[in-house]
C-alpha positions as CSV (number, residue, x, y, z in Angstrom):
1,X,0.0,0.0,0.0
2,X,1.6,3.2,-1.2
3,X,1.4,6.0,1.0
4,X,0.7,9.8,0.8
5,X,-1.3,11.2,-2.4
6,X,-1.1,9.6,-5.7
7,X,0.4,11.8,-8.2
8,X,1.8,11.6,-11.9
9,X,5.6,11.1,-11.9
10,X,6.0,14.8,-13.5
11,X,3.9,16.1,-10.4
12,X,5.3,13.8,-8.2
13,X,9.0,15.9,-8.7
14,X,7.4,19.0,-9.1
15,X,6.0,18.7,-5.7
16,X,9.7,17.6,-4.4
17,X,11.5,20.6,-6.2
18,X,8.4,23.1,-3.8
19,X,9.5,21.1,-0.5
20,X,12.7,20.9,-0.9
21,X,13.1,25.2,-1.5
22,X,10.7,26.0,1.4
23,X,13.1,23.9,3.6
24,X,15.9,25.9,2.8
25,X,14.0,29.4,1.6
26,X,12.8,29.9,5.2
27,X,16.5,31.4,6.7
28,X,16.9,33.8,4.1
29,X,14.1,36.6,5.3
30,X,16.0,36.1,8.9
31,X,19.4,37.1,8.1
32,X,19.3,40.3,8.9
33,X,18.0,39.3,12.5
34,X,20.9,36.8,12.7
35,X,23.5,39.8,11.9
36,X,22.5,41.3,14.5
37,X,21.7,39.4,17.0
38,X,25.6,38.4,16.6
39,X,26.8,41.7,16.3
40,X,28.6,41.3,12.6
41,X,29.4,43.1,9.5
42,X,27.9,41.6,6.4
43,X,31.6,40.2,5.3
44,X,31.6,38.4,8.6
45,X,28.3,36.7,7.9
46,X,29.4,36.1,4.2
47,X,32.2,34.2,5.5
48,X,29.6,32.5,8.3
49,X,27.2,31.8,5.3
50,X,30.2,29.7,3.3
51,X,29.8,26.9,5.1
52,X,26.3,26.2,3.1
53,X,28.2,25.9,-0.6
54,X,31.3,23.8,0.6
55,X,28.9,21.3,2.0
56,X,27.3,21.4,-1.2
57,X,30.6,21.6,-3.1
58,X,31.4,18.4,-1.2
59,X,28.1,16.7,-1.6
60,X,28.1,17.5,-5.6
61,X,31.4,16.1,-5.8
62,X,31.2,13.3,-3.9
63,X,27.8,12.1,-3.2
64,X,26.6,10.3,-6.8
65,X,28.0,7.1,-5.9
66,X,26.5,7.1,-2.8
67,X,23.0,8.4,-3.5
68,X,23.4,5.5,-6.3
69,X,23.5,2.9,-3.6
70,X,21.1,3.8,-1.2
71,X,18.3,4.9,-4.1
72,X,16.7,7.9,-4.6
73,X,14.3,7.0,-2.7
74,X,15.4,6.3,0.4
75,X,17.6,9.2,-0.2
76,X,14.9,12.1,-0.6
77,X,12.5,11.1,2.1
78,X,15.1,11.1,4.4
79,X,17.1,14.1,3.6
80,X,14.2,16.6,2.5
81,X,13.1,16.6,6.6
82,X,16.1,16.5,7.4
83,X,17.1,20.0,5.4
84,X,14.8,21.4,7.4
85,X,16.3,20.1,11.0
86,X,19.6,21.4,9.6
87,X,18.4,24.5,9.3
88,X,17.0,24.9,13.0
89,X,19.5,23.7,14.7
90,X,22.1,25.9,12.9
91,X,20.3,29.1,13.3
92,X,20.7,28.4,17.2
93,X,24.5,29.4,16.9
94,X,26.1,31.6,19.0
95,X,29.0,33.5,16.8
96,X,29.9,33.3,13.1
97,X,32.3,30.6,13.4
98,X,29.4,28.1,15.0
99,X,27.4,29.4,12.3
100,X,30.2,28.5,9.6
101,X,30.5,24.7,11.2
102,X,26.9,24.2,11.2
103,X,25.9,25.4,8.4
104,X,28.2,22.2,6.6
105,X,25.6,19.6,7.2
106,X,22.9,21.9,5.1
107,X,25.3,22.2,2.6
108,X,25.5,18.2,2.5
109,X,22.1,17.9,2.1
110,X,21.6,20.5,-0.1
111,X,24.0,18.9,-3.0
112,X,22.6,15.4,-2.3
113,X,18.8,16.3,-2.9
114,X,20.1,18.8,-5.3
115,X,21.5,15.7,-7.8
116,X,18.6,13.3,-6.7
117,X,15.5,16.3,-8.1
118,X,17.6,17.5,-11.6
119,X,18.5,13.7,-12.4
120,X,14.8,12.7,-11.9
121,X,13.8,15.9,-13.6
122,X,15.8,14.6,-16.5
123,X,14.7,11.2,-16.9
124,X,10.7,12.5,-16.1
125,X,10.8,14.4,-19.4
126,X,12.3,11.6,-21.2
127,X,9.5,9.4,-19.9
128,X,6.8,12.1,-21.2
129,X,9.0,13.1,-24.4
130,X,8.3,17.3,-23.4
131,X,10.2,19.3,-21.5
132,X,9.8,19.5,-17.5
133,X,13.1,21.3,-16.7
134,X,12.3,25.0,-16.4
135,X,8.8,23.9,-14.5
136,X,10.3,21.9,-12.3
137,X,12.6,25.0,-10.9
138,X,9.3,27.0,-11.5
139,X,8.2,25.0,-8.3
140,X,11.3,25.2,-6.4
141,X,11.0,28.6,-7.4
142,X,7.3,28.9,-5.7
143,X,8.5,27.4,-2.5
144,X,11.1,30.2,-2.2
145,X,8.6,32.4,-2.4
146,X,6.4,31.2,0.4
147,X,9.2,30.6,2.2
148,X,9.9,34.4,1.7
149,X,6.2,35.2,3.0
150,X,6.1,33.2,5.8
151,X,9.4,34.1,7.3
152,X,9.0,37.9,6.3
153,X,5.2,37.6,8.5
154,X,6.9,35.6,11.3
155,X,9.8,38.4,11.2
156,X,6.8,41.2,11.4
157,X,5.0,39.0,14.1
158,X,8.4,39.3,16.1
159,X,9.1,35.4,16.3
160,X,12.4,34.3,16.6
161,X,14.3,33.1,14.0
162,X,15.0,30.3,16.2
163,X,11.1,29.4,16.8
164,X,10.3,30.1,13.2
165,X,12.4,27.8,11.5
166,X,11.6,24.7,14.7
167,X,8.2,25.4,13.1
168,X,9.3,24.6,9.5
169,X,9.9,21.2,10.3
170,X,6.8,19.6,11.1
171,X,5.5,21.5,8.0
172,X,8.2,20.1,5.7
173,X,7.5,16.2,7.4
174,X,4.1,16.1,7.0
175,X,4.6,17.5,3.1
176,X,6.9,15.0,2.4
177,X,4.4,12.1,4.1
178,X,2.1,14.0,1.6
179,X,3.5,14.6,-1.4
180,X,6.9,12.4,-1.7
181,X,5.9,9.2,0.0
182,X,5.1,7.6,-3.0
183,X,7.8,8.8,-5.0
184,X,9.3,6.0,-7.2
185,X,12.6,7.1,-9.4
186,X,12.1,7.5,-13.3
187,X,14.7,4.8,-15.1
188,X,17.6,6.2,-16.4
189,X,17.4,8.0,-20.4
190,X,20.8,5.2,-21.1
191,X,20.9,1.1,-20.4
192,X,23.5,0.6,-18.1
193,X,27.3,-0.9,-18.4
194,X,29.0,-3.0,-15.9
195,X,31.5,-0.1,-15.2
196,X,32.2,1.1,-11.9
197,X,31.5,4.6,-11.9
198,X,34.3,7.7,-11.2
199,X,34.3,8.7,-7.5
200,X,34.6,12.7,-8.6
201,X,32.4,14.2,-11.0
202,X,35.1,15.7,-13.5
203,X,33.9,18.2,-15.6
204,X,34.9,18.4,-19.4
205,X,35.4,21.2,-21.5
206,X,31.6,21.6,-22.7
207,X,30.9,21.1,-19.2
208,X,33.2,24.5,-18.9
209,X,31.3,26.1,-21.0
210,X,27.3,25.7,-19.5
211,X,29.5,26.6,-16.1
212,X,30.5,30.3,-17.6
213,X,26.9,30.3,-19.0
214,X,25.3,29.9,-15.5
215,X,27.8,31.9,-13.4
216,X,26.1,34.9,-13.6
217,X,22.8,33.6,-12.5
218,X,24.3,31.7,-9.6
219,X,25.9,34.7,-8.6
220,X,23.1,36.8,-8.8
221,X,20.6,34.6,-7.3
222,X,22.5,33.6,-4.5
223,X,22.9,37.9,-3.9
224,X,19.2,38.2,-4.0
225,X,18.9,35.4,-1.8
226,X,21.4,36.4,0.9
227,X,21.6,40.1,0.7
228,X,18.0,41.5,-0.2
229,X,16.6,41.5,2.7
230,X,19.9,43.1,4.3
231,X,19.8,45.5,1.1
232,X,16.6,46.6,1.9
233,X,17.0,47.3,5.9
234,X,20.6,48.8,5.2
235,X,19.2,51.6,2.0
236,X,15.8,52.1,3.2
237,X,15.9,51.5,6.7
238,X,12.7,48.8,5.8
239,X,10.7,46.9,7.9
240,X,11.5,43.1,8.5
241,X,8.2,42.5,6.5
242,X,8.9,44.7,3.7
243,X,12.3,43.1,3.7
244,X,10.9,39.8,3.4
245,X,8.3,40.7,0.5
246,X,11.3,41.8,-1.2
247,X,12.7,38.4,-0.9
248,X,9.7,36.5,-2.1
249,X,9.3,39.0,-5.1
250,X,12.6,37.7,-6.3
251,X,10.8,34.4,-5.9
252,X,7.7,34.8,-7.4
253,X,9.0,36.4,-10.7
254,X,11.7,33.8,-11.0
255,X,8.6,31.0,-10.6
256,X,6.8,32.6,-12.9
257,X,8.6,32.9,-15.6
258,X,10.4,29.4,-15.2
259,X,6.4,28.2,-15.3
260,X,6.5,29.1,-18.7
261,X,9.8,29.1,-20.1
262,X,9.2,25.5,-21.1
263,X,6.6,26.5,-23.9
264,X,9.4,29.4,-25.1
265,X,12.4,27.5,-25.5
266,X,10.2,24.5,-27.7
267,X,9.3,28.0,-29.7
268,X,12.3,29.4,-30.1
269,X,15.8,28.1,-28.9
270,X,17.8,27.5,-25.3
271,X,20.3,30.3,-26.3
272,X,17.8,32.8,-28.0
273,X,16.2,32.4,-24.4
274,X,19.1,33.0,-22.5
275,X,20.1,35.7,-24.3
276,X,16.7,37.5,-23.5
277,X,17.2,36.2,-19.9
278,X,20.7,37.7,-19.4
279,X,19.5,41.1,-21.0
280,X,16.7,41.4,-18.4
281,X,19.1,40.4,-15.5
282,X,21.4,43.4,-16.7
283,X,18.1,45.8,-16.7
284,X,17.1,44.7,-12.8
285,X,20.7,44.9,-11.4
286,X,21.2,48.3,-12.4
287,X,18.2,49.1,-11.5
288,X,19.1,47.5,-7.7
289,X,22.1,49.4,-8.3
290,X,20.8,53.2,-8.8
291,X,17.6,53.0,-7.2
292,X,16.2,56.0,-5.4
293,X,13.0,54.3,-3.8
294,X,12.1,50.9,-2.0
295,X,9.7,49.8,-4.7
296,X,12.2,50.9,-7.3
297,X,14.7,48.0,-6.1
298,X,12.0,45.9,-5.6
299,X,11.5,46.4,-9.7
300,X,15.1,45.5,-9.9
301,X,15.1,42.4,-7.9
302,X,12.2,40.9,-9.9
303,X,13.6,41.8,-12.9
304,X,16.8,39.8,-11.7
305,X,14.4,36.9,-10.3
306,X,13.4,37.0,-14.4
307,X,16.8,37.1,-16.0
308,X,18.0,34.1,-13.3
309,X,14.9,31.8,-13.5
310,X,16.3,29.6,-16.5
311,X,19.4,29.9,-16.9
312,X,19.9,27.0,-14.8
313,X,17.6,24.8,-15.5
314,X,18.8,25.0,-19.0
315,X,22.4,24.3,-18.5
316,X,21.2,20.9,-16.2
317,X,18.9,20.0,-19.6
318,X,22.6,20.3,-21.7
319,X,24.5,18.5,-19.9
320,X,21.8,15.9,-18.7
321,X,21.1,15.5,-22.7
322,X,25.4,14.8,-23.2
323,X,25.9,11.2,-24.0
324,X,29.8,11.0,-23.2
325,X,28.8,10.0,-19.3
326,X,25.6,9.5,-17.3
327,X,22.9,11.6,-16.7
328,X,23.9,11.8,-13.2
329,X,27.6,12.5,-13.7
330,X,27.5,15.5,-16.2
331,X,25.3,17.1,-13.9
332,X,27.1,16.7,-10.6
333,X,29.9,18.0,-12.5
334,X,27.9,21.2,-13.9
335,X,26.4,21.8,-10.7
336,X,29.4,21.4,-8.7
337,X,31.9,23.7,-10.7
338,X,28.7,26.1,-11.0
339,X,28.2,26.1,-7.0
340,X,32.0,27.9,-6.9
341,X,29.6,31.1,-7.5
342,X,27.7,30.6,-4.4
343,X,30.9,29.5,-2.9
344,X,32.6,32.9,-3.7
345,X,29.9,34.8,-4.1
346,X,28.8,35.7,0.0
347,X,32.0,36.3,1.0
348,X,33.2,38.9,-1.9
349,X,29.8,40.3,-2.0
350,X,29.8,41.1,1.8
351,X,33.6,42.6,1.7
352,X,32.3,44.7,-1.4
353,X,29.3,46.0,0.7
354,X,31.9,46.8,3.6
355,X,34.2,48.5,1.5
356,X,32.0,50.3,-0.9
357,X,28.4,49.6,0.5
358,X,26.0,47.1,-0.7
359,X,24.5,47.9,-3.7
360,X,28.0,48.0,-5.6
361,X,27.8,44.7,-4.2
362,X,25.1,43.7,-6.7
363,X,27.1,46.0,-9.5
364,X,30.1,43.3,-9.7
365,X,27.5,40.9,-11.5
366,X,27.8,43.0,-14.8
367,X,31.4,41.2,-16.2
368,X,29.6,37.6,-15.1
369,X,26.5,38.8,-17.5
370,X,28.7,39.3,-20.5
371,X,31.1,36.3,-19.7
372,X,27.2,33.8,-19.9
373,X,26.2,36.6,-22.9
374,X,29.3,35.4,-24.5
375,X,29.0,31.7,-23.8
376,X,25.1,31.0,-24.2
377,X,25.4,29.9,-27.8
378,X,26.8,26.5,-26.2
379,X,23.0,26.0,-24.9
380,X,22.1,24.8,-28.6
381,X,19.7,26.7,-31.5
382,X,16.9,24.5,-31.2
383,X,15.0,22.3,-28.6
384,X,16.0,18.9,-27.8
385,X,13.3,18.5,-25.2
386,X,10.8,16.6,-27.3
387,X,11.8,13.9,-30.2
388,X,11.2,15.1,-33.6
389,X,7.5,14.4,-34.3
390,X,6.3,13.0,-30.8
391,X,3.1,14.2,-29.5
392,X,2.7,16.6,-26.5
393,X,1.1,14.6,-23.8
394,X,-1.5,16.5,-21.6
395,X,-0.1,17.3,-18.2
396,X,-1.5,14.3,-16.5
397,X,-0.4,11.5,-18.8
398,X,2.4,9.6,-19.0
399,X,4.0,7.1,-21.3
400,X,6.7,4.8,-20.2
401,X,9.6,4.7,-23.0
402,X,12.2,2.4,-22.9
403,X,16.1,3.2,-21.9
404,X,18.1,2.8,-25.3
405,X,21.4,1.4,-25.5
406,X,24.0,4.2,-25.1
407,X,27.4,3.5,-26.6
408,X,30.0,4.9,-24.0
409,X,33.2,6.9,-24.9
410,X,36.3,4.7,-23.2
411,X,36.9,5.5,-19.8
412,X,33.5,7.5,-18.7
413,X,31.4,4.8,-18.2
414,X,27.2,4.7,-16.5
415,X,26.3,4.6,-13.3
416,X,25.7,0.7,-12.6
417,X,21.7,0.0,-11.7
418,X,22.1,-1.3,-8.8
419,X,18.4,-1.6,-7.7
420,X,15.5,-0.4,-10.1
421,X,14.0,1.7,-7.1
422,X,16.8,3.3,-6.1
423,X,18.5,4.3,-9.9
C-alpha cells in the first residue's frame, strides 16, 4: 500500500523541487535578525554563510556514488526533513564561526537532494517526451517564495528566528508524508554498463562552458537570496516585512517565468532564451544598483528573479542530454563547478558592501552577465526536449519509453543499476 497522495511522476518531482526550497527558503528573510543578534558586519556573515556551498561543493562532488546505492528514494525522504532540522538547529549558533560549522551539514544535504530532483527531472521528461526542466525550478521557485512570506510575517509577528524555523519542520515532514511518499525514481534516459562509476564528478570542457553560462545567475541569485533582505533594511531603513516581500518577489517572478519558459524554448531556442534572460538580468541589477526608492529596487530584484529563472535549469537540460557519461555524472559535474559562485559569491559580495556599500555589491554581477552573454550559444539553437514528431502529452499523462542502448566513450562509463527503485 503506497502511502501519501497519488500523483503523476511529473507532479510527483514538481512537488519535491516546492518542499525541498521551502526547507531551505525559510533562513533567508531572517538574516538580517541573525546579523545582528551576533553583532557582525555583512563580510563576517558572508564568510559564516560559506559553510552552506562547501557542503554542497562536497556533496556535488562526492555524493553520486552514494546516492546511487542507497536509491533515490530512500535518499529524498530522508534528507528533504532532514534540510529542514539542519536549518534549525544551525540558526541556534552563537557567533559566526558556529554558524560556519553548522551550516556544513545543510550544505550536504543541499547537494545530495540537489542531484537526486535535476536527475529525476531529466529522466521525467524523457518518460513524457516534453520538456519539464524549467517547470520543475518554476516549483522550487514557488517554495522560495512562500518561504519568503512566511518568514517575512513571522519576522513582522516578532518570532524568533530560532522558533520560526523549529516550526518549519513539522511543516516540511508532513509534506513529504504527503507529497513524496510515493515517490518511485524515473529509469535512467541510457541502459546501463557493468563499469564502476568515477568517485569525482570531472567536468569536461563543454561542461566548462554551460558553467561560464550559468555563473552569472548563480551569482546573482544567491545575492538576492542572501543580501536582499539586508539591502533593503541597510538603504531604506525597511521593515522586517517589507524586507521579506522583497525576498519573495525575487521568488515569485523567477517562478513565474520558469512556469513558462518551457513552452518558449520548444518555440524558439535555449540560447535565444538566454540571451533575453541575461539582457533582463542586466536591466534589474542596475536598476538595484541606482535606485532612489524601495519599490524601485523591488523592480530590480524581480527583474533579476526574471533574468535568473532559466538559466539553470537549462544548462542541467545540456549536460543531462550529453551522452559522453551518465545523466547523473555530467550534472554533478555542472552543478558542482557552478556552486564555486555561491561559494565565492557571500563572502566577496559582503567585503564589497563593507568597502563600498551594498548595492555595488550587486554591481560586480555585470562582467559575469557578459562572460554567460558570451558563452550562451553553447546551450544549442533548437530544442531537444521533445523527439522530432512526438506528441505533447497533456499534463497528467504519462507514457513509459524504454532506456536505449548508449554507446560509451572509453573511460566515462554509466552509473551501474544497482536496484531499479533506487537508480
Amino acid at each position: 500500500m503506497t502511502l501519501g497522495l497519488k500523483l503523476a511522476p511529473q507532479h510527483r518531482v514538481y512537488a519535491g523541487f516546492a518542499i525541498y526550497s521551502f526547507a531551505m527558503g525559510n533562513i533567508f528573510p531572517r538574516l538580517p535578525d541573525i546579523k545582528h543578534a551576533m553583532g557582525i558586519e555583512d563580510g563576517t556573515l558572508g564568510l559564516a554563510l560559506i559553510g552552506t556551498p562547501i557542503g554542497t561543493l562536497i556533496a556535488l562532488t562526492l555524493a553520486t556514488p552514494i546516492l546511487e546505492r542507497v536509491g533515490f528514494r530512500r535518499a529524498l525522504l530522508l534528507l528533504v526533513p532532514l534540510l529542514a532540522i539542519a536549518y534549525a538547529v544551525a540558526v541556534h549558533a552563537p557567533g559566526p564561526a558556529a554558524l560556519f560549522v553548522m551550516l556544513l551539514p545543510v550544505g550536504l544535504v543541499i547537494g545530495s537532494v540537489e542531484i537526486i530532483l535535476n536527475v529525476e527531472a531529466d529522466r521525467t521528461e524523457f518518460l513524457l517526451q516534453r520538456r519539464i526542466m524549467n517547470r520543475a525550478h518554476s516549483f522550487w521557485s514557488i517554495g522560495f517564495f512562500g518561504a519568503g512570506l512566511f518568514g517575512g510575517a513571522l519576522a513582522h509577528l516578532g518570532l524568533s528566528a530560532q522558533l520560526h524555523l523549529a516550526l518549519v519542520v513539522p511543516m516540511v515532514a508532513v509534506a513529504t508524508a504527503l507529497f513524496l511518499a510515493g515517490f518511485e525514481p524515473a529509469p535512467a534516459r541510457f541502459a546501463a554498463t557493468s563499469d564502476k562509476p568515477p568517485m569525482f564528478a570531472r567536468p569536461t570542457l563543454p561542461i566548462l562552458i554551460l558553467v561560464a553560462v550559468t555563473l552569472s545567475a548563480m551569482l546573482m541569485e544567491g545575492a538576492s537570496m542572501d543580501w536582499s533582505a539586508i539591502y533593503m533594511r541597510t538603504v531604506f531603513e525597511a521593515g522586517p516585512f517589507v524586507a521579506g516581500i522583497t525576498v519573495a518577489l525575487f521568488a515569485f517572478s523567477q517562478a513565474t517565468t520558469r512556469f513558462f519558459a518551457d513552452s518558449f524554448v520548444d518555440r524558439h531556442s535555449p540560447s535565444g532564451v538566454a540571451r533575453v534572460l541575461l539582457a533582463t538580468m542586466a536591466a534589474g541589477v542596475f536598476i538595484v544598483f541606482f535606485s532612489p526608492l524601495p519599490f524601485i529596487s523591488m523592480l530590480g530584484f524581480a527583474l533579476m528573479g526574471i533574468g535568473c529563472s532559466a538559466i539553470f535549469p537549462l544548462a542541467i537540460s545540456a549536460a543531462a542530454q550529453m551522452t559522453d557519461r551518465s545523466a547523473a555524472i555530467n550534472v554533478a559535474a555542472l552543478s558542482q563547478i557552478s556552486f564555486v559562485a555561491f561559494l565565492l559569491g557571500p563572502p566577496l559580495l559582503g567585503f564589497v558592501s563593507d568597502h563600498w556599500g551594498i548595492r555595488s555589491a550587486y554591481g560586480v554581477g555585470i562582467p559575469f552577465i557578459v562572460l554567460s552573454l558570451a558563452a550562451a550559444s553553447a546551450l544549442g539553437r533548437r530544442s531537444p526536449g521533445r523527439a522530432s514528431g512526438a506528441p505533447e502529452l497533456p499534463d497528467g499523462e504519462w507514457k513509459p519509453r524504454p532506456a536505449r542502448p548508449e554507446q560509451p566513450r572509453p573511460g566515462l562509463p554509466e552509473l551501474p543499476r544497482r536496484e531499479r527503485s533506487g537508480a
